[in-house]
TORMAR-708664 format. One record per residue (C-alpha): residue number from 1; residue in three letters; x, y, z. Coordinates in Angstrom, 2 decimals. Example, Ala and Ser with C-alpha at 12.3 -4.5 7.8 and 13.67 -1.06 7.14 Angstrom:
<rs>
R   pos   code      east     north        up
R     1    ala     12.30     -4.50      7.80
R     2    ser     13.67     -1.06      7.14
</rs>
This chain:
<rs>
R   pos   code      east     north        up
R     1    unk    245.97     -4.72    224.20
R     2    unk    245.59     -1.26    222.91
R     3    unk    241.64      0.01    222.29
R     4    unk    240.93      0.72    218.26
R     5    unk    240.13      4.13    218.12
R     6    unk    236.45      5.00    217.45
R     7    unk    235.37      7.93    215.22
R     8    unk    232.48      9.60    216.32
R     9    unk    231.07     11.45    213.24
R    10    unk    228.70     14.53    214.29
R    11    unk    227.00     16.68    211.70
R    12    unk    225.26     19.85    213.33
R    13    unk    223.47     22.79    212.53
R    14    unk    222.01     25.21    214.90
R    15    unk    221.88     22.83    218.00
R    16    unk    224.16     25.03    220.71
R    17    unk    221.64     24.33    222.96
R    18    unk    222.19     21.18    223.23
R    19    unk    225.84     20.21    221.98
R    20    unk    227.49     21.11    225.32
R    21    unk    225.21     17.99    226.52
R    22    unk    226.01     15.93    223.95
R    23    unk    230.26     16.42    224.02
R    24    unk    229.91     16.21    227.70
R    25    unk    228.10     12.49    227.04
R    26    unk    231.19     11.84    224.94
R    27    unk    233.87     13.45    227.32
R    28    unk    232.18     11.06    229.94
R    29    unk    233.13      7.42    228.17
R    30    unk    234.36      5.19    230.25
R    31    unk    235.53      4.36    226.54
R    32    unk    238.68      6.39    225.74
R    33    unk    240.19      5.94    222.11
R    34    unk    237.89      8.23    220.24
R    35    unk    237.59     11.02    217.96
R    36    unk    235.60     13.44    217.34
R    37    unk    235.05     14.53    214.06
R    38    unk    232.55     17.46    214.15
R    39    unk    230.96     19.13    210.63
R    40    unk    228.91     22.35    210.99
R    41    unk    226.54     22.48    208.42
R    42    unk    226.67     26.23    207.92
R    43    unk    225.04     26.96    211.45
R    44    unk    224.21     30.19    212.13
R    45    unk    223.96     30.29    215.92
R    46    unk    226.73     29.88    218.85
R    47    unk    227.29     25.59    217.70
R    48    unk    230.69     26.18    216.18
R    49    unk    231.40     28.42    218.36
R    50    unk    230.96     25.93    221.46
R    51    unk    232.66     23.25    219.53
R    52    unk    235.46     25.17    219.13
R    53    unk    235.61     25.54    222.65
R    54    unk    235.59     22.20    223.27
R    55    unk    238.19     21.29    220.91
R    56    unk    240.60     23.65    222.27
R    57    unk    240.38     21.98    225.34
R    58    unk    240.76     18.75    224.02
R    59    unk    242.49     17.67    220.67
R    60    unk    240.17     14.31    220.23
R    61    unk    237.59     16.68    218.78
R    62    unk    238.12     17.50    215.76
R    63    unk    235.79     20.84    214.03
R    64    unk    235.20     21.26    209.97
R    65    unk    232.69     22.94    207.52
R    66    unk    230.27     21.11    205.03
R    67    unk    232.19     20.81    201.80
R    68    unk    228.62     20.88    200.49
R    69    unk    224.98     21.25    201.78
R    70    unk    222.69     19.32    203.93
R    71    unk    223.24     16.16    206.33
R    72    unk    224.57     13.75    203.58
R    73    unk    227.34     16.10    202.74
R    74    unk    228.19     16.89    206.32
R    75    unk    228.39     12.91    207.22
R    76    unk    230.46     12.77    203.64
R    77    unk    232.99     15.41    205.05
R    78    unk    233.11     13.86    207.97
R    79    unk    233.91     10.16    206.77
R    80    unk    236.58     11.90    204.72
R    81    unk    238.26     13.07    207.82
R    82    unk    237.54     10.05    209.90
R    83    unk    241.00      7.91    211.07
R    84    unk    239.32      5.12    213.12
R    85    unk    239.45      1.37    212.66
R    86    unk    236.01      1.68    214.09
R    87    unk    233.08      4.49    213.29
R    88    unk    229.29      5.35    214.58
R    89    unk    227.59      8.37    214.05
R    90    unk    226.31     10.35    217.05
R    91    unk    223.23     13.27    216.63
R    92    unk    224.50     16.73    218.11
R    93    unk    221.30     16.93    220.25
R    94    unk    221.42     13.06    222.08
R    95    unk    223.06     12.33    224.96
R    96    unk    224.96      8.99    225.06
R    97    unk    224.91      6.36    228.15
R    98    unk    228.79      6.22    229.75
R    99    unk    229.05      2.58    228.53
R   100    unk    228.07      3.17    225.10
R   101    unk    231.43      3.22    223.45
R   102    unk    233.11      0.64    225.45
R   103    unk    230.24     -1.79    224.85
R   104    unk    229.96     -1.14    220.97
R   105    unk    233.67     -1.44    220.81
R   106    unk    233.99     -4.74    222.91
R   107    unk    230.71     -6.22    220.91
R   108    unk    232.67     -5.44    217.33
R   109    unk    236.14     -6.95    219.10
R   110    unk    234.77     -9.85    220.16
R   111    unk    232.33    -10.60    217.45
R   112    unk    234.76     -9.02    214.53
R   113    unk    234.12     -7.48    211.02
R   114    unk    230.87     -8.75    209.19
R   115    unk    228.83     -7.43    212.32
R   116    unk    227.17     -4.42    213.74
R   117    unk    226.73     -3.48    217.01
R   118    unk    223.63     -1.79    217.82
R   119    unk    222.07     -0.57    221.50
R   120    unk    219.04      0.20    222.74
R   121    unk    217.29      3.75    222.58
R   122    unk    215.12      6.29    225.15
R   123    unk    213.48      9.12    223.89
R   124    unk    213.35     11.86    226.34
R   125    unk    211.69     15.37    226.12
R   126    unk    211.03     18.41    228.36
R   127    unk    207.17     17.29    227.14
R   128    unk    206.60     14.06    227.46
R   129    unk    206.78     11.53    225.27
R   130    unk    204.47     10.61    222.17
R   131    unk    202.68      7.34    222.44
R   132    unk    203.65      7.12    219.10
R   133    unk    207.91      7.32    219.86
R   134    unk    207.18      5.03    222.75
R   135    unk    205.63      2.66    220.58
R   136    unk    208.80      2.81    218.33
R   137    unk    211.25      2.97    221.52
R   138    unk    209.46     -0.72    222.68
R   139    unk    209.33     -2.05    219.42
R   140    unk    212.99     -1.15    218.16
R   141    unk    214.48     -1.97    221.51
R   142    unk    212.82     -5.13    221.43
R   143    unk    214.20     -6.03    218.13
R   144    unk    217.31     -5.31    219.17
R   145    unk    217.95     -7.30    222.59
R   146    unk    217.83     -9.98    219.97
R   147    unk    219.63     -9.33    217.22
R   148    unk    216.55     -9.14    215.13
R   149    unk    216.25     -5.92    213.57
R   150    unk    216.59     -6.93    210.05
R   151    unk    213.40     -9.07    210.47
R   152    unk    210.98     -6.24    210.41
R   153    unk    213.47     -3.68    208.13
R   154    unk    210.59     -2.95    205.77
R   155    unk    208.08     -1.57    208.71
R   156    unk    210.60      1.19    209.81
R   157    unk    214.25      2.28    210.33
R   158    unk    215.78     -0.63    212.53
R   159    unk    218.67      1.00    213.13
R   160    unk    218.61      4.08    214.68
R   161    unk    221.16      6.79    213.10
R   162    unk    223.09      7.60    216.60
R   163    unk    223.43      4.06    217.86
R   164    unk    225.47      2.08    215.75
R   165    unk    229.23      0.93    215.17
R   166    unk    231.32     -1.03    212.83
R   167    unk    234.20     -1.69    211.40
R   168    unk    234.93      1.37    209.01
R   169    unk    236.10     -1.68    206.42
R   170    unk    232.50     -2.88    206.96
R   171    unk    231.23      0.64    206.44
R   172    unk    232.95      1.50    203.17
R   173    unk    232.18     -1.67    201.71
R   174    unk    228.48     -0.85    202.32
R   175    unk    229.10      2.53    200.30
R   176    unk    229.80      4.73    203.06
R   177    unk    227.94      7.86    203.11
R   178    unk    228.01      8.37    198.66
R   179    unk    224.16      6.99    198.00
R   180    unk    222.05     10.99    197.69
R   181    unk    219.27      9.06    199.57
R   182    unk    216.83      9.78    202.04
R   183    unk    215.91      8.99    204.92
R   184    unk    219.76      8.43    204.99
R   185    unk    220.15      6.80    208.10
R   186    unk    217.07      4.06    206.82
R   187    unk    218.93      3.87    203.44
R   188    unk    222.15      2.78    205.57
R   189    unk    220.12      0.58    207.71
R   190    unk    218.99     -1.07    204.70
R   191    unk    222.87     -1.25    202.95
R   192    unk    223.88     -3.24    206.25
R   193    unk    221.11     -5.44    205.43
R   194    unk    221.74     -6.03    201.96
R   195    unk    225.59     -6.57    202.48
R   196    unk    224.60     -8.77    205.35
R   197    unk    226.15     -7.48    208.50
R   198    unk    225.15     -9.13    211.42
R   199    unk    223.40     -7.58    214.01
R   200    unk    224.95     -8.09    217.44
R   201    unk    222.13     -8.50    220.55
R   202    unk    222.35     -5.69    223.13
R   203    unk    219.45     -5.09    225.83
R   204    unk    221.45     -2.32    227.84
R   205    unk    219.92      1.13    226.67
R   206    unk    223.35      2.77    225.31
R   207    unk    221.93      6.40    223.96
R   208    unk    219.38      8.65    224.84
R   209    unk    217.20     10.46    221.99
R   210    unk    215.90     13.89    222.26
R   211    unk    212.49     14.93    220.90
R   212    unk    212.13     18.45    220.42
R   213    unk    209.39     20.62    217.82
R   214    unk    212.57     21.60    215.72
R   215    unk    214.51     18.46    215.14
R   216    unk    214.79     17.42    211.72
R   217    unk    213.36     14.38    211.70
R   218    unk    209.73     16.45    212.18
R   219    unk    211.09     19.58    209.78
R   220    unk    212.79     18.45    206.56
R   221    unk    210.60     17.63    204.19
R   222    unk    213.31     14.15    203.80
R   223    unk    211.57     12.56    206.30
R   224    unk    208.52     13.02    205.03
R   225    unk    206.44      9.15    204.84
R   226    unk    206.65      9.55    201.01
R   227    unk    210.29      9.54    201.61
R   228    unk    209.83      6.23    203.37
R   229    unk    207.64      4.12    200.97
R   230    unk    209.63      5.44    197.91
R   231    unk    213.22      3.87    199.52
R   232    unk    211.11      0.71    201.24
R   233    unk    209.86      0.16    197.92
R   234    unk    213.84      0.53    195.72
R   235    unk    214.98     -2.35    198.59
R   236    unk    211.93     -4.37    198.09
R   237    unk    212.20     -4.45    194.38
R   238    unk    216.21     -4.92    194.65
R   239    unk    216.33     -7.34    196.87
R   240    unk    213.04     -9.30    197.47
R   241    unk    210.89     -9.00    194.62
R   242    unk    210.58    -11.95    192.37
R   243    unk    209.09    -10.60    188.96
R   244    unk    208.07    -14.12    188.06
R   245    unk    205.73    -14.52    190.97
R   246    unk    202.30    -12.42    190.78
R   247    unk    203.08     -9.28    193.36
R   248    unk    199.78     -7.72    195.10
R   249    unk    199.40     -4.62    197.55
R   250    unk    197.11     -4.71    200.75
R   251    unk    195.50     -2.09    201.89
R   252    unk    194.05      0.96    200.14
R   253    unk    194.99      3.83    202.44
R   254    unk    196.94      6.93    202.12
R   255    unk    200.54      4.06    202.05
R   256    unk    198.23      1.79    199.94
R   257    unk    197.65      4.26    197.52
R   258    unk    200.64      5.73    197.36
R   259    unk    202.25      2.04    196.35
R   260    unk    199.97      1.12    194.00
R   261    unk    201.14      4.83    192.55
R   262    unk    204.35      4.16    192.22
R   263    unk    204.64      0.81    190.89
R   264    unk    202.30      1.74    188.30
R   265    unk    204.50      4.49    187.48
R   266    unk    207.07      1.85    187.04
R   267    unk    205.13     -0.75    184.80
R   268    unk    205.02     -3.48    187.21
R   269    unk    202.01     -5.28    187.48
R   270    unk    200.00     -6.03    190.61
R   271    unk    196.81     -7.34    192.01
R   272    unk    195.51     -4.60    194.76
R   273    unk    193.67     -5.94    197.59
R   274    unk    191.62     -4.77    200.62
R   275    unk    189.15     -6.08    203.16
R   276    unk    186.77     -2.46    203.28
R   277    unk    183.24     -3.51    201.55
R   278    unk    183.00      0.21    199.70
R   279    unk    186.10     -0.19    197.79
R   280    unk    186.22     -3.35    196.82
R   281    unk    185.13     -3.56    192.93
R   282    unk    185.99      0.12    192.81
R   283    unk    188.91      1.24    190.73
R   284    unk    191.51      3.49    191.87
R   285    unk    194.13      4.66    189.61
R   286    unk    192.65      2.46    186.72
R   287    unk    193.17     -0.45    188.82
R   288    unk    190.66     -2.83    190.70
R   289    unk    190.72     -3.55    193.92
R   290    unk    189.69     -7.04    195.22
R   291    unk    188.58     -8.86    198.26
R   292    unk    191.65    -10.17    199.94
R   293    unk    190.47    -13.75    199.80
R   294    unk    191.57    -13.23    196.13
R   295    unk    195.20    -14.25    196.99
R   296    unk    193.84    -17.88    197.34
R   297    unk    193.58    -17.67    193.75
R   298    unk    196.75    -16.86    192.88
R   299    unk    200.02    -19.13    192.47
R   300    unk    202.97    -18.31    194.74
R   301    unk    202.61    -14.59    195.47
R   302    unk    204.44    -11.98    197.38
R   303    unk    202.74     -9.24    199.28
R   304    unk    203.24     -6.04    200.32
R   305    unk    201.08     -5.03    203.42
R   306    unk    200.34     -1.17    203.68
R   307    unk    197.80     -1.60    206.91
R   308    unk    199.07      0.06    210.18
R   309    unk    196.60     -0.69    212.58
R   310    unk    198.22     -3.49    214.54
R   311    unk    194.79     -5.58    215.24
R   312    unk    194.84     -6.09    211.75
R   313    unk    198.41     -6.81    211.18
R   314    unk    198.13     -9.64    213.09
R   315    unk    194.63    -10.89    211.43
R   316    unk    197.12    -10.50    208.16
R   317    unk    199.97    -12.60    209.71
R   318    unk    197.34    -15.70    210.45
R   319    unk    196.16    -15.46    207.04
R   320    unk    199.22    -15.77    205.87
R   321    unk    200.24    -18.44    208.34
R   322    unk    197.28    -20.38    207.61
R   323    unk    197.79    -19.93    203.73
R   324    unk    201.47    -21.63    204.53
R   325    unk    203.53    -18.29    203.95
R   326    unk    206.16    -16.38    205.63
R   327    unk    207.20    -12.98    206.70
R   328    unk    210.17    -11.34    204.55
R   329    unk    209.70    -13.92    201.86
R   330    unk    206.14    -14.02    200.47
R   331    unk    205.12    -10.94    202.32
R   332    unk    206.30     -7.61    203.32
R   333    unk    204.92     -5.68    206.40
R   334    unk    205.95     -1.89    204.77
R   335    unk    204.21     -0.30    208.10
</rs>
């Protein structure tokens, strides 16, 4: 039976030293029914140049410019010019595993259109590795050998951008690339989840993720954490929040505070809440902030939970347990 061809959608800007890695990863599939479909987003190094090279060598890849600006325009070109029955989107400075293509592909053949298949991640860098990423690598990975990624969608990106495929059906049904959101890869993530595409288990690491000063997730100012709560907060209101049920917000830190922010911005009402002895009573934005204890008091709420620190989190989750209520239906973990 003949293999559906896979488009491999790479925007890049400025990352020649690195793409001749990254097409070799690709050149390297055990996996053979792909394309490439390449968009410089007006680089002005060697990248296009080396792409070029590439595709002269080998008509699979496929080189265009940004019809517009930014990453959201290049992934838009690139859809445009996509011809697979299957697409995933690869990051011009990873490297992917030799299996990754023919795994994805055989997960999405098997399991067929309504699913996603996903792979596990490893960060590597000339440095070292952040405790930080290597939190993130565990806890994403983890997620993932089980299919589970959805459950914690509102803590961070479950999905990460270069390790994912589906059926491009599946894809344009979830809008594609159109939505001018960002983090765009988180605001996909979340699409899948609202359209309800399954996530397929995998706990073979398929791609390997570079962490370098300049990469853009540490650079563009659309990856910046107010980025983050702003879109957690559009799904949350979209898709979980019940505006008949009293809504409160936990935690009155820098995420805390930026919350409370917006949703006041946006009329809805809330009860803010906090366990630190010199806020409580205080008000912050107009608005008091209680002892947590207060959600006793209150008939059928839903939370939000803006504290990080992962002691706490789970002191949260048994008070919540205790209290007879469940994650990603009365509250929201949001880091």
């Amino acid at each position: 039976m003949k293999e559906p061809l896979v488009s491999i959608l790479i925007p890049f800007k400025n990352t020649s030293a690195f793409l001749p890695e990254c097409i070799d990863s690709i050149l390297s599939q055990s996996y053979k029914n792909w394309e490439v479909i390449a968009v410089d987003d007006h680089s002005d190094d060697t990248s296009r140049a080396i792409v070029e090279q590439y595709s002269s060598r080998d008509p699979r890849i496929k080189v265009h410019s940004n019809k517009g600006d930014g990453i959201i325009s290049a992934l838009r070109t690139a859809y445009s010019f996509s011809k697979g029955e299957l697409l995933t989107r690869m990051d011009s400075d990873d490297i992917m595993n030799s299996n990754k293509l023919e795994i994805m592909a055989s997960s999405l053949e098997k399991h067929g259109k309504g699913h996603i298949a996903v792979g596990g991640v490893r960060y590597f860098s000339h440095r070292g590795i952040s405790s930080g990423y290597e939190r993130y690598e565990k806890w994403l990975n983890k997620l993932t050998a089980k299919g589970e990624n959805y459950s914690e969608i509102y803590k961070e990106c479950v999905i990460p951008s270069p390790c994912w495929m589906v059926h491009k059906i599946d894809l344009e049904e979830c809008g594609a690339f159109e939505p001018n959101r960002y983090p765009e890869d988180y605001d996909l993530a979340f699409r899948f989840y609202e359209r309800g595409l399954q996530c397929i288990p995998c706990n073979e690491i398929l791609h390997r993720w570079r962490d370098y000063d300049s990469r853009t997730s540490r650079t563009s100012e659309h990856y910046a954490q107010n980025y983050f709560l702003h879109l957690k907060l559009h799904y949350f209101l979209k898709l979980h929040h019940d505006h008949r049920r009293p809504l409160t917000v936990w935690g009155a830190g820098d995420k805390g505070k930026s919350t409370a922010r917006e949703l006041l911005e946006q009329d809805i009402p809330f009860y803010w809440l906090c366990d630190n002895p010199k806020k409580i009573g205080k008000k912050i934005y107009g608005q008091e902030l209680r002892h947590f204890n207060y959600l006793i008091k209150l008939k059928n709420p839903q939370s939000i939970i803006t504290v990080a620190n992962e002691v706490a989190q789970e002191m949260i989750t048994n008070f919540f347990s205790n209290l007879g209520q469940s994650p990603m239906e009365d509250y929201f973990f949001f880091c």
